[in-house]
N, C-alpha and C positions, 0 to 999 in steps of 0.2 A: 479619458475625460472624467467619467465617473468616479474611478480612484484619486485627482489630481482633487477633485470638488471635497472629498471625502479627509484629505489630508489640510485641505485649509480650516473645515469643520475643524476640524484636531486640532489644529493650529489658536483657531477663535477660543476655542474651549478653555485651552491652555491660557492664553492671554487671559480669558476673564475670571479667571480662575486666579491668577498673576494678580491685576489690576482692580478688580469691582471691589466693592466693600461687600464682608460679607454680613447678614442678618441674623443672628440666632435666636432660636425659640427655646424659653429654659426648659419648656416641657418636653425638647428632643435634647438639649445640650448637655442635663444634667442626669445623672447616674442617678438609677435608683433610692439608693440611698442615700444620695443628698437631698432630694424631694422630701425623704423620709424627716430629714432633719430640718427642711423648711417647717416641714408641719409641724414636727415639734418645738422648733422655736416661735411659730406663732401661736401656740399656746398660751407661752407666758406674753405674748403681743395682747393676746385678747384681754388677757386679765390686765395687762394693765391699761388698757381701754377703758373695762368697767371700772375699776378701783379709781382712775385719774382724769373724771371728764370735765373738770375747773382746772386753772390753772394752777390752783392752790394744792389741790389734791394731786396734779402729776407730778407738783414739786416734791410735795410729800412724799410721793410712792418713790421716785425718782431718789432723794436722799435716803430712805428705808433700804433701801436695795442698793445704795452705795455705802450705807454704814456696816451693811452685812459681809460686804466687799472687800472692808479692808480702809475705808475712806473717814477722814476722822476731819472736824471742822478748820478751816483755816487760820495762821496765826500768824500775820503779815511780821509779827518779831521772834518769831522762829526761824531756823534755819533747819531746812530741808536737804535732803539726800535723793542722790538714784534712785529712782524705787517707790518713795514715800507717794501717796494719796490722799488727796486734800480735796474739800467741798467748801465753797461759798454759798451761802442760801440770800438771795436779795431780798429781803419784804414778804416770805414765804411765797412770791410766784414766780420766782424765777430761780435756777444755779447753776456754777460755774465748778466744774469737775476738773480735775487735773491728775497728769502723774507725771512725777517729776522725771526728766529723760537725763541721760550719760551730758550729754552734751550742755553746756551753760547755755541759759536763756537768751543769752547777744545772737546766739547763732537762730533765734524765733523758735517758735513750738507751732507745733501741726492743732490746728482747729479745726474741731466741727460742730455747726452754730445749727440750732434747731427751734420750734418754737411749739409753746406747751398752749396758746391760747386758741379757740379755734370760736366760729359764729354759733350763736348763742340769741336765747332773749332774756335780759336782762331786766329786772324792776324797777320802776321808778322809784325818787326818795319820799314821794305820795302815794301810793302805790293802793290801796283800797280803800274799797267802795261797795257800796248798793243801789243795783237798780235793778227796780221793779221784781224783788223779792228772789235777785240771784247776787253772790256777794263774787267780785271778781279783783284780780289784781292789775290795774295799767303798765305797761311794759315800756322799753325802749329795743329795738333789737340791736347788736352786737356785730360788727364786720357782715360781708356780704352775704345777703341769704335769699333766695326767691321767699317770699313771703308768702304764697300760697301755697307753700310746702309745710306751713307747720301747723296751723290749722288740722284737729283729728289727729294731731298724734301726742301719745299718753308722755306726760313732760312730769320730769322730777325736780324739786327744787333743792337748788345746792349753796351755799354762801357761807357768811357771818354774817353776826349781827354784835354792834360794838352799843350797848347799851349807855344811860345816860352817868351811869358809876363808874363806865368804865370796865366794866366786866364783858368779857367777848365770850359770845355763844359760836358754838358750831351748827350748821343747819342742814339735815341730808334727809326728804323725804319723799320716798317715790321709787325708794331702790329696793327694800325689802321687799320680799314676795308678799306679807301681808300689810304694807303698807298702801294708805291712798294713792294715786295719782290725779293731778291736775290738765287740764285740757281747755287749746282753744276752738270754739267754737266756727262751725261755716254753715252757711244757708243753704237750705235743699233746694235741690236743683228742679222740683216744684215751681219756688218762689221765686229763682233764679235769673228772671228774663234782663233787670236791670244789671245786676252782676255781670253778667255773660258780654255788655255792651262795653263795657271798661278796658283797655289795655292790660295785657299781661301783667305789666309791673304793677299795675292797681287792682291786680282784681281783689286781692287781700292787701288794705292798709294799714301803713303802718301803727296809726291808733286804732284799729280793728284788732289788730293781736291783744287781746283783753282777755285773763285767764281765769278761765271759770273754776272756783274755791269752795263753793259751798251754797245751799239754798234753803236748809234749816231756821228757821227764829228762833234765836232767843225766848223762852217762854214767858211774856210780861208784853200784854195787848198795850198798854198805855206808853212802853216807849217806840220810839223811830228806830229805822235801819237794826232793828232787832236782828237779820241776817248775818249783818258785819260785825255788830257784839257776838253775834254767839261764834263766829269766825275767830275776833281777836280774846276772847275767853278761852278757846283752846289753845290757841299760840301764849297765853299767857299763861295756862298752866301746864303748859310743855316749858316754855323757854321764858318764863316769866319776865314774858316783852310787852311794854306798853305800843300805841301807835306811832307815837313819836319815835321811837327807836329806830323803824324803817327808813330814817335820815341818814342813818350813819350808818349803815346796810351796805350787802353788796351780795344779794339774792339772786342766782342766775338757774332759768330754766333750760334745762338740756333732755333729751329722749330718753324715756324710761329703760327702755329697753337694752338688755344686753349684747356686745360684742357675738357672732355667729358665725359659722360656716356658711357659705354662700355654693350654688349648685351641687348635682348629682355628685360629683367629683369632688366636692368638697375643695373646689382649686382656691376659692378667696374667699375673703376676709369681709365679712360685711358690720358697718359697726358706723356711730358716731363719732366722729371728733377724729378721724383719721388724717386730714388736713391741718395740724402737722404732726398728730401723735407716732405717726407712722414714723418718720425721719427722729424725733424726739428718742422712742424704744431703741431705734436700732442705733440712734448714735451713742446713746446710754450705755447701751449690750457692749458696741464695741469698746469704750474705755473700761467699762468693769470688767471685760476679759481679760485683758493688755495682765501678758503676766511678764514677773521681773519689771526691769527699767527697760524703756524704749529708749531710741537713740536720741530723737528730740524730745522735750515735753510734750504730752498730746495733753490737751482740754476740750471738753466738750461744754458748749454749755444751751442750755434748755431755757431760753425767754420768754416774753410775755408781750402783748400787745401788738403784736406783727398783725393782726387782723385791722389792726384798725390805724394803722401806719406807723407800728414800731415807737409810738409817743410815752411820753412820764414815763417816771424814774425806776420802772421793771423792762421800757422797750427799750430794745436795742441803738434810740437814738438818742437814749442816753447816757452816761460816760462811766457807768459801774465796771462794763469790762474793760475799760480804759485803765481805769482805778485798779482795777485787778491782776490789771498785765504790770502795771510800774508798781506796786508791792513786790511782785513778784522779781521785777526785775532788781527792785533796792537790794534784796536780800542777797545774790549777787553781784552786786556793784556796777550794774548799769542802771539805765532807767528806758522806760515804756515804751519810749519812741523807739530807741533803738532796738528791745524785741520785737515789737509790731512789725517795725518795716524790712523785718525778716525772717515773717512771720506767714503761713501759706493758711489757706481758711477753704472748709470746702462749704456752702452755705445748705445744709441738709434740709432741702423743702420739695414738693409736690409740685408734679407736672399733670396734666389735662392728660388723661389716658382718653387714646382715641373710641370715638362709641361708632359704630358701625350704622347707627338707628339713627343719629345727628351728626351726620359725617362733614355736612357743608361748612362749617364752620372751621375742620381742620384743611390744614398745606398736607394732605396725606406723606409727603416724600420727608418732611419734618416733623411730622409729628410721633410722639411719645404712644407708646403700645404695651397694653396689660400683656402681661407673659415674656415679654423682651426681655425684661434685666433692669438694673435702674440704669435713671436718665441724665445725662449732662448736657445742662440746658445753659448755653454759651450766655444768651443773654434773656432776660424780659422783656416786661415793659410795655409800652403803650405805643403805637402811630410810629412815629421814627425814632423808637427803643430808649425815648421819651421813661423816665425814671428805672432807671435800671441798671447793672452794674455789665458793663462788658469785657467778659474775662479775655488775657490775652491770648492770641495764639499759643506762646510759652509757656504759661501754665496748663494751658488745657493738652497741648502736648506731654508734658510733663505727666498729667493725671492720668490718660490715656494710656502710656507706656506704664504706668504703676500696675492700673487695670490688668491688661494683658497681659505682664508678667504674672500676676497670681490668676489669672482665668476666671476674671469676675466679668460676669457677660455682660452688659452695657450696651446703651442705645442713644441716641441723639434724640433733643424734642425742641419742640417750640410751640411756645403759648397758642396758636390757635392761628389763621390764615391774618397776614399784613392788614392792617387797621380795621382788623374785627375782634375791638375790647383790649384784654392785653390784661396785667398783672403785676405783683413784684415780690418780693422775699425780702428779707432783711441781708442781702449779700453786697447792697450797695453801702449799706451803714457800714459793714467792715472793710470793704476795699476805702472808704471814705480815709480811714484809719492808715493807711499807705501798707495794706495787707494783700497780695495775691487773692483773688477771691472768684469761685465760681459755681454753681448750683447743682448742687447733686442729688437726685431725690427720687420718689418711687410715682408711676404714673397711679392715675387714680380716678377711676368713674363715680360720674353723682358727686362731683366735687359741691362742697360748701352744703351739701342737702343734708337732711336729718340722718340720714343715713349711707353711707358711701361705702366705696368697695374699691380693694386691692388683691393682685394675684400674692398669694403666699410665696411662689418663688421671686417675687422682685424682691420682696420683703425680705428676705433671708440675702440675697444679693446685693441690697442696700446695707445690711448688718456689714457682711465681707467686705464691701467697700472701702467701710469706716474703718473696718479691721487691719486693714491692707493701708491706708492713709496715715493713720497712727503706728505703723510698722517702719512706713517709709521706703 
């Protein structure tokens, strides 16, 4: 009896061994030395965190490190070969990378779409003031942010500024080790008792985020707001801006602080603006390695405005990459539609890595897990998958066996437990476009907060992904 008990054991084992799906941890899956080379590729992840925390500046970094590449500006009346390397720069916040593949464009090219824009607080286009002898700046914030998160932490300001001649200034201060930094201010917990009675989302308001600049006067008792002149005296002799100027502005404050190793282990990434820079690096990394011709054209391209619904003429619900696929297609003698719509898009964005400390909120059996590998997150979205693109079986099989075959670990996720909040990417704007399209991206704790964190081996796994995508 005991031997007959012991051969069905054997039996079970086998089957689920057969049958179960299995879960890997990269921290057991992967060789030593590929660990070795996560780390070292988020290196240059880090840097370009610090170097690209607007979306102006990871354009910029993003074309610098494509021109080093090999990638030379686009020329819709050129004609291109196998091989050749082309960039679009949209409005300097957003670009569209390509390498032209073996194959004609009618047959579609492999995309992966990412987004360079992340939450933020922004200035208004009246933006300072004086009261009662501290001079501060008024804000607007930027995509979703808990607002009692940025209050106390040291904020850099980063923008232009288009003056009334028409002369555009650059504006970066808060980054240098000897430079100032700006801060918003919160009440001690002393004085506290009314605060504390408010709901979460109020406890810091939105006209409450007001940034403290300066509390020096001007030396001259006889005028007013003497604080806010000697404020706009130094901005005028830095960047010989008057106050009106602030109109035509576009000043945004992001976390002073630099890109880091996060635990004893040094396993992650802790940084600002990770939400979507993380997918943005690695889908970059992947097109600028692509060596020789691929067999389809791959493009990558890096947008803007996905935080605040993909809108105006840098987000993705607008027709620039429409514009860009039928150039493209002219120069071979088809046109747009017909590359699109056969055309595959992997849409490279960020899943909710599960946090063990706030677990109630995920479907633990679906949700997304730091150290797993990156994530294909079938669909979004909100209540009944309410704005969001839902990939088919088809392609997600498809992408899956791509996986597997080059042994990129990979996980399954989903936004967080059925009608609790919910999300979106810009992967619907490109299926919109009659594009295969599905979400591929790296889990990610402290999403949307001043500072967020990712496992370095997803991140290198996300890179392989794109690497493996654009292979074909």
């Amino acid at each position: 009896m005991a031997k007959k008990e012991k051969e069905k054991k054997t039996d079970a084992s086998e089957l689920k061994e057969q049958l179960f799906m299995k879960r890997k941890n990269t921290g057991l899956a992967m060789s030593d030395s590929e660990i070795s080379k996560a780390d070292k590729f988020c290196e240059g992840y880090k840097s370009f965190l610090d170097i690209g925390k607007t979306e102006r500046e990871a354009c910029a970094e993003a074309i610098r490190l494509a021109e080093n590449a090999g990638f030379v500006p686009f020329d819709k009346n050129a004609k291109y070969k196998a091989g050749d390397r082309v960039y679009q720069c949209n409005r300097g916040k957003a670009v569209i990378l390509a390498v032209i593949g073996k194959k004609s464009v009618e047959n579609g090219v492999n995309l992966v779409a990412a987004h360079i824009d992340s939450p933020r607080i922004d200035l208004k286009q009246n933006p300072l003031y004086e009261n009662e002898g501290i001079a501060y700046f008024k804000t607007h914030y930027y995509g979703g942010i808990k607002k009692y998160q940025w209050p106390v932490t040291p904020l850099a300001l980063h923008g232009v500024i288009c003056k009334a001649d028409g002369e555009r200034v650059d504006v970066k201060i808060g980054e240098d080790e000897n430079d100032p930094v700006l801060v918003i201010t919160d009440i001690l917990p002393h004085l506290a008792d009314e605060q504390y009675k408010r709901p979460a989302q109020k406890l810091i308001q939105g006209e409450e985020l007001n940034i403290l600049i300066g509390s020096r006067p001007f030396r001259d008792d006889k005028a007013s707001e003497t604080v806010k002149l000697n404020i706009m005296k130094i901005l005028n002799d830095k960047y010989g801006i008057v106050e009106s100027d602030f109109i035509s502005a576009e000043l945004e404050c992001v976390p002073a602080y630099k890109a880091k190793d996060v635990g004893f282990d040094r396993s992650m990434v802790g940084a600002y603006g990770q939400d979507d820079r993380v997918c943005a690096y690695t889908a970059l990394s992947a097109i600028l390695a692509i060596k020789g011709a691929p067999d389809r054209t791959a493009v990558t391209i890096l947008t803007d405005k996905e935080e605040i619904g993909s809108e105006g003429c840098t987000g993705l619900q607008s027709a620039y990459l429409k514009y860009f696929i039928a150039d493209l297609g002219e120069m071979y003698g088809t046109n747009g539609r017909t590359v699109l719509s056969a055309s595959k898009c992997l849409s490279a964005d960020v899943n909710a890595g599960f946090d063990p400390t706030f677990s109630e909120p995920f479907e633990k059996l679906n949700a997304s897990y730091c150290g797993r590998g990156v994530v294909l997150t079938k669909y979004t979205g909100s209540r009944g998958k309410s704005g969001t693109n839902d990939a088919s079986a088809e392609f997600v099989g498809e992408v899956r066996r791509l996986f597997d075959r080059d042994e990129i670990i990979w996980q399954t996720g989903e936004l967080g437990k059925v009608d609790h909040g919910g999300g979106g990417t810009v992967a619907m704007y490109i299926s919109n476009l009659n594009v295969d399209t599905v979400d591929i991206g790296v889990p990610v704790l402290s999403m949307h907060a001043p500072f967020e964190l990712t496992a370095k081996n997803d991140v290198y796994m996300a890179y392989k992904a794109f690497r493996t995508f654009f292979k074909g």
